[in-house]
C-alpha positions as semicolon CSV with decimal commas, in nm:
position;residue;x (nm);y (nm);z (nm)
1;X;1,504;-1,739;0,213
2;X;1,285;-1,776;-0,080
3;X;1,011;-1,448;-0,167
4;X;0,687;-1,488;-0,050
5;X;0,370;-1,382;-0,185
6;X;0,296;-1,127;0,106
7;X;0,216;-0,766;-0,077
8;X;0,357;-0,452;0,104
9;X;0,021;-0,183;0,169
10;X;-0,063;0,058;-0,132
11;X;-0,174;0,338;-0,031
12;X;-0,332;0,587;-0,296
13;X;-0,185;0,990;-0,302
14;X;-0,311;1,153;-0,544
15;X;-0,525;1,473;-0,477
16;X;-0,464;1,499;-0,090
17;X;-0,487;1,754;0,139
18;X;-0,379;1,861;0,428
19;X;-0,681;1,837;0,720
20;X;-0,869;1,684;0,449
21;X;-1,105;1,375;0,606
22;X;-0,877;1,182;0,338
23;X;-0,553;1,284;0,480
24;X;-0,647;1,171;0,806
25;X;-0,756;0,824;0,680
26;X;-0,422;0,820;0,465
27;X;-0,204;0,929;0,754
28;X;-0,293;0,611;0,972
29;X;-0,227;0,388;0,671
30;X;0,095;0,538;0,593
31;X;0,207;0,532;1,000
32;X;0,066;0,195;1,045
33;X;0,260;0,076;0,679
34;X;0,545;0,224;0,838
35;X;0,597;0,047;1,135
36;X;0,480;-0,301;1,034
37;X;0,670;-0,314;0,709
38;X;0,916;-0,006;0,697
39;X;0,772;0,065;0,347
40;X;0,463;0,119;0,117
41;X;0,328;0,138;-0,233
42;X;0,256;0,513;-0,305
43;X;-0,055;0,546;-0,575
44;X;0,056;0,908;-0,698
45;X;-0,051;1,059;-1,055
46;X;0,105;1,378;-1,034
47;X;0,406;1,308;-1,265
48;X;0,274;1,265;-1,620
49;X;0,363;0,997;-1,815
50;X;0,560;1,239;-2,085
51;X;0,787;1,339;-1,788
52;X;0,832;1,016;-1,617
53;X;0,896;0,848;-2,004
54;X;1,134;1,107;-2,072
55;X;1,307;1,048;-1,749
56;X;1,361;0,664;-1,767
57;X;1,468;0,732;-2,128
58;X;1,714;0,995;-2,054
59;X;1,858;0,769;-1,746
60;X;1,922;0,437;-1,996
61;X;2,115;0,755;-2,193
62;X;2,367;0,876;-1,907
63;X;2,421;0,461;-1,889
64;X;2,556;0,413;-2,198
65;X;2,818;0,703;-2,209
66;X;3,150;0,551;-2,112
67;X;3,303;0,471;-1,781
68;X;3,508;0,758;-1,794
69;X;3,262;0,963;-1,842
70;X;3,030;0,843;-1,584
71;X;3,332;0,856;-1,296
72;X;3,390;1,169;-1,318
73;X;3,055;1,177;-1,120
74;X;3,276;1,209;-0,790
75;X;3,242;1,314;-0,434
76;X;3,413;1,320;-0,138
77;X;3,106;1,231;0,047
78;X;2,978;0,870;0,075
79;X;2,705;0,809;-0,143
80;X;2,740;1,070;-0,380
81;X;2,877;1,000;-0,657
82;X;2,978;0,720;-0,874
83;X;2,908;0,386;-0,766
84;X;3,023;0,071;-0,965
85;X;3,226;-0,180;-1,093
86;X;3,214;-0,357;-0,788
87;X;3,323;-0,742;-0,793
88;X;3,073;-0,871;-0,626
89;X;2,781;-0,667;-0,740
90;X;2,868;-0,699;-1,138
91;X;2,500;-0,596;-1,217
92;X;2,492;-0,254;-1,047
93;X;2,601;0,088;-1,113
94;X;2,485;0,413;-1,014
95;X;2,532;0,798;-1,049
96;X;2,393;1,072;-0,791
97;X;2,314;1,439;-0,827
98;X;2,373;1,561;-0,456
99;X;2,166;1,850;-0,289
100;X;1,888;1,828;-0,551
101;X;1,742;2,151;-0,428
102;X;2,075;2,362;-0,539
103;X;2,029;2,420;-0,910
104;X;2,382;2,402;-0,944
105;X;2,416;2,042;-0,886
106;X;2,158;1,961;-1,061
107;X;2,404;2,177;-1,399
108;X;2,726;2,054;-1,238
109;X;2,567;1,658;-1,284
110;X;2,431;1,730;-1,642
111;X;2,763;1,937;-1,763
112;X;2,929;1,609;-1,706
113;X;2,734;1,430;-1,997
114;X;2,623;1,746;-2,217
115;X;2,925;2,027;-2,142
116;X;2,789;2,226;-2,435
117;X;2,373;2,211;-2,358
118;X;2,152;2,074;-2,058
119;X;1,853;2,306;-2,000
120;X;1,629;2,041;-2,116
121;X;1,804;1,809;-1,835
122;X;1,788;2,027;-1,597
123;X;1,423;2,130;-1,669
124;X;1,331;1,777;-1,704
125;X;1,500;1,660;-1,336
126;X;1,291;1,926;-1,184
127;X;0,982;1,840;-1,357
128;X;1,025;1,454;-1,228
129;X;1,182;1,574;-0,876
130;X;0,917;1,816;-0,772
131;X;0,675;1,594;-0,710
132;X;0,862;1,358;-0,490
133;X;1,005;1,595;-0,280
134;X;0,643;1,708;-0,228
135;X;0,520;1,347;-0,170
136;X;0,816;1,318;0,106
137;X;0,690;1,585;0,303
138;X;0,342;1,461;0,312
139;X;0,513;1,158;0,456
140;X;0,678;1,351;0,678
141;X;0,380;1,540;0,726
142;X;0,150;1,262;0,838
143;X;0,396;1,090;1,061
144;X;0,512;1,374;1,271
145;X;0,075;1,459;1,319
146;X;0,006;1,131;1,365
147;X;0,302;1,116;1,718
148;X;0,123;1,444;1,770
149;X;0,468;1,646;1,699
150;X;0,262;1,922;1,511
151;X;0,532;2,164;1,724
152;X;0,789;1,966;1,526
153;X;0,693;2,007;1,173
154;X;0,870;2,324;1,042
155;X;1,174;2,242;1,208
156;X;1,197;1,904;1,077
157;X;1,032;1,966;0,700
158;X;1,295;2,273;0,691
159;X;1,639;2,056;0,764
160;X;1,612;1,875;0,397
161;X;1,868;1,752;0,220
162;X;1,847;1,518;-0,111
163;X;2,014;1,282;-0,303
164;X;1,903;1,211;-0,661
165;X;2,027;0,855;-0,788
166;X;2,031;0,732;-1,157
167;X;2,075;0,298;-1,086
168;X;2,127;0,033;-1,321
169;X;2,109;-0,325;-1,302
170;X;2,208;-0,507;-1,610
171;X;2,044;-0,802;-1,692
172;X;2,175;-1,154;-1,645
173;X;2,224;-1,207;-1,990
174;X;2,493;-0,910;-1,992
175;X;2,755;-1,100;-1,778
176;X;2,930;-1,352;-1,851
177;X;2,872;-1,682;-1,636
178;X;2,602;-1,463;-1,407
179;X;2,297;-1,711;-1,494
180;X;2,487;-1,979;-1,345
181;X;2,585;-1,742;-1,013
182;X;2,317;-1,550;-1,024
183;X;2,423;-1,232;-0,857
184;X;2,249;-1,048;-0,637
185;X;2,155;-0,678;-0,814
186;X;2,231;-0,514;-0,429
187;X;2,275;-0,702;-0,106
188;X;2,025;-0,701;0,202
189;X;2,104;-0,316;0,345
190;X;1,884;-0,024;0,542
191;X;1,934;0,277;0,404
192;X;2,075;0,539;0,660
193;X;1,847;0,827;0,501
194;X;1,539;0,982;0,679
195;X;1,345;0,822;0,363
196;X;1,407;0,691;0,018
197;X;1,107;0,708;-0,253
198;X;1,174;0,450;-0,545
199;X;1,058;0,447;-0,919
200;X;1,148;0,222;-1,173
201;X;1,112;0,096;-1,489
202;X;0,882;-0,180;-1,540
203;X;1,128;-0,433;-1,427
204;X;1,079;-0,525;-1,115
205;X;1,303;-0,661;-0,849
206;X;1,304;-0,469;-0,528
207;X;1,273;-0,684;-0,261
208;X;1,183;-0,614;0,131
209;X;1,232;-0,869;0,437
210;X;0,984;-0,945;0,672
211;X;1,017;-1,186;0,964
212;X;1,319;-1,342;0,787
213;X;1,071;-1,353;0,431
214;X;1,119;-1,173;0,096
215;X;0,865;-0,977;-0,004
216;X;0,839;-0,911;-0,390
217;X;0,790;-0,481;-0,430
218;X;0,597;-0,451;-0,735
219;X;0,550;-0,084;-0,807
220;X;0,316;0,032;-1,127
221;X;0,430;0,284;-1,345
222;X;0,241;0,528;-1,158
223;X;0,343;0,424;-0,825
224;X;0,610;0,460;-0,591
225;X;0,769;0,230;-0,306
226;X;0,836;0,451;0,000
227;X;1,078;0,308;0,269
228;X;1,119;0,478;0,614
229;X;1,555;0,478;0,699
230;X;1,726;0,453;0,992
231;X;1,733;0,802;1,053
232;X;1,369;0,801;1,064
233;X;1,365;0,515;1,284
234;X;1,635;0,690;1,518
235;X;1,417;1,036;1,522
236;X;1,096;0,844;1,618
237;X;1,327;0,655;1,907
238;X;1,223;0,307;1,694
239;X;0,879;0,359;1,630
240;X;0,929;0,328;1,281
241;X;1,102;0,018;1,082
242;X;1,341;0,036;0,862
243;X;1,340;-0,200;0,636
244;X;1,618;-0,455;0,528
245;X;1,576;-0,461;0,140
246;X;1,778;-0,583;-0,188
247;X;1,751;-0,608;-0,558
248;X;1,709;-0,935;-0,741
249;X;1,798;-0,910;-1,096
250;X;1,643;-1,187;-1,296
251;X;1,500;-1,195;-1,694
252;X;1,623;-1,062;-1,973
253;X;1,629;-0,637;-1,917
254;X;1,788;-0,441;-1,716
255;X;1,635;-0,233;-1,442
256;X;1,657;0,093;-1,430
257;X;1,539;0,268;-1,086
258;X;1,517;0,662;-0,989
259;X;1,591;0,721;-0,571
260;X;1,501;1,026;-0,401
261;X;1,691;0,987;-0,097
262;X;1,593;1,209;0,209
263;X;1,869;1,351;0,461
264;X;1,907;1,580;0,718
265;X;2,141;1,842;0,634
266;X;2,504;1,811;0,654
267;X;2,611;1,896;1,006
268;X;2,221;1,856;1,141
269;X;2,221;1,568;1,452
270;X;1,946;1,335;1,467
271;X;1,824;1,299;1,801
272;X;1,445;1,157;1,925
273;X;1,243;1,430;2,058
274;X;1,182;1,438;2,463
275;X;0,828;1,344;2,408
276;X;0,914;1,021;2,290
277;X;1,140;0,921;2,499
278;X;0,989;0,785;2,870
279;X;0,973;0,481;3,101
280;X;0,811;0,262;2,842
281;X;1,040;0,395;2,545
282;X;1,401;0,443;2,710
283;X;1,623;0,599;2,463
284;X;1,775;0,398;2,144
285;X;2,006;0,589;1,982
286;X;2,310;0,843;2,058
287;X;2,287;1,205;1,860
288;X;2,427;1,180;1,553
289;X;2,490;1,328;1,210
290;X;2,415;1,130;0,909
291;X;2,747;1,191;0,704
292;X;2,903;1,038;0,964
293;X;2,705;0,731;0,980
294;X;2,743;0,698;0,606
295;X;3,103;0,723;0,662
296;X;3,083;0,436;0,948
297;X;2,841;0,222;0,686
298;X;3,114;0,229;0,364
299;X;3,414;0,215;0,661
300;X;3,236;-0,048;0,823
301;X;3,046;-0,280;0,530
302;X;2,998;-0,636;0,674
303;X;3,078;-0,566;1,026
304;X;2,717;-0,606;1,154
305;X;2,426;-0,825;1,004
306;X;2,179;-0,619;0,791
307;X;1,934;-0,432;1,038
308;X;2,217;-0,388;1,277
309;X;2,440;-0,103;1,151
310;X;2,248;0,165;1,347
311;X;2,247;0,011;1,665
312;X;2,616;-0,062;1,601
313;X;2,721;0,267;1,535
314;X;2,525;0,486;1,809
315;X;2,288;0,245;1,985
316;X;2,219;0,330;2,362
């Protein structure tokens, strides 16, 4: 399935408020961008360039410390740690500072690569993080208003739970024999989040499918793709896509991309609201808690087609 010139919706943020007439013009964009595609472009200046610079820059530095180093990055829980050296991904590699919002992770995750100074790292990941986590609950926000869950809000906004993730994806020209293979930088996947907010450097690659089409993400410096996950999509009992996406590495650079990744907290169960669930909306998805389903997806890679993991772990 070759990409396709189709663009996902952009969809500017900067400089909204709440019960603003802007934020309810921006709130039927963002639900309608959500259920056609999964995903959006986010137009958001409120990281400056200095911070965002310093953060790509400081990223390509964790890289190139070595693989010792970077695997001591380790967690019990899946998805939060180390990822990498994986034979059949030979382009990617990733690190993850786990529940962003405790300040210790953020120290424990920089002690790792400076043991003997990391204010500046730490300062810096909050500087960059802020933001996002603000932009994810004017997602959140907007969706929950626009199913007219206003009752819903606190609750939901208050059980947050992030993942911070530092990716690589070396160029072809960095492996040996991958131009002729071409590897794939990450394979067709949802993610099983609530929502994942990605930034990059300008190398793009992200990819979305559509109607069995992939859609080229191209995402501006100052600009963010947002993707709704199958937590999402099981809260709002399907009314929200998530999106089957990828990474194609091509050229001569690697890409380097930022996630926020948005959970539930640990122990929390998902589980669609009574009001929408009814005659015309019968219930998709069985209660459950998202540590588990990340358990089923790294117990469980390849069992179901991509798009189908959900439904095979707790579908109705």
């Amino acid at each position: 399935m070759a990409s396709t010139k189709v663009q996902i919706p952009t969809i500017e943020f900067s400089n909204i408020k709440p019960n603003s007439p802007n934020w309810e013009s921006t709130k039927i964009q963002v639900f309608e961008a959500l259920q056609e595609y999964g995903c959006f472009e986010a137009i958001y200046n409120n990281i400056p360039n200095e911070i965002r610079e310093a953060m790509f820059a400081t990223s390509k530095e964790i890289f190139e410390f070595p693989l010792e180093t970077k695997m001591k990055n380790l967690s019990k829980k899946p998805f939060h740690g180390y990822a990498g050296m994986i034979p059949d991904l030979p382009l990617f590699e990733s690190l993850c500072i786990a529940d962003l919002l405790n300040p210790q992770s953020v120290e424990n995750f920089a002690n790792i690569f400076w043991p003997h100074g990391n204010s500046d790292f730490c300062n810096l990941v909050n500087s960059y993080s802020n933001p996002l986590v603000e932009l994810d609950a004017m997602v959140k926000r907007m969706i929950l208003e626009k199913l007219g869950l206003q009752n819903y809000i606190d609750e939901f906004l208050d059980h947050k739970y992030f993942l911070f993730r530092f990716t690589r994806y070396k160029a072809l020209s960095t492996i040996s024999g991958a131009e002729n293979s071409n590897p794939a930088g990450l394979n067709g996947h949802t993610d099983g989040t609530i929502m994942t907010i990605i930034s990059q450097n300008q190398v793009n690659g992200l990819q979305i499918n559509k109607n069995n089409e992939w859609i080229d993400v191209n995402i501006s410096p100052n600009s963010y793709a947002v993707l709704a996950g199958d937590s999402f999509k099981a809260w709002t009992n399907g009314r929200l896509h998530s999106p089957i996406h990828r990474v194609k590495t091509t050229g001569e650079s690697d890409r380097l991309s930022i996630q926020l990744f948005s959970l539930p907290k640990p122990g929390h169960f998902t589980e669609a609201p009574k009001e929408l669930v009814d005659e015309e909306h019968p219930l998709l998805f069985k209660p459950f808690e998202t540590l588990e389903l990340f358990e089923y997806l790294t117990s469980h890679a390849g069992d179901s087609a991509p798009g189908e993991t959900l439904k095979a772990y707790c579908g109705v």
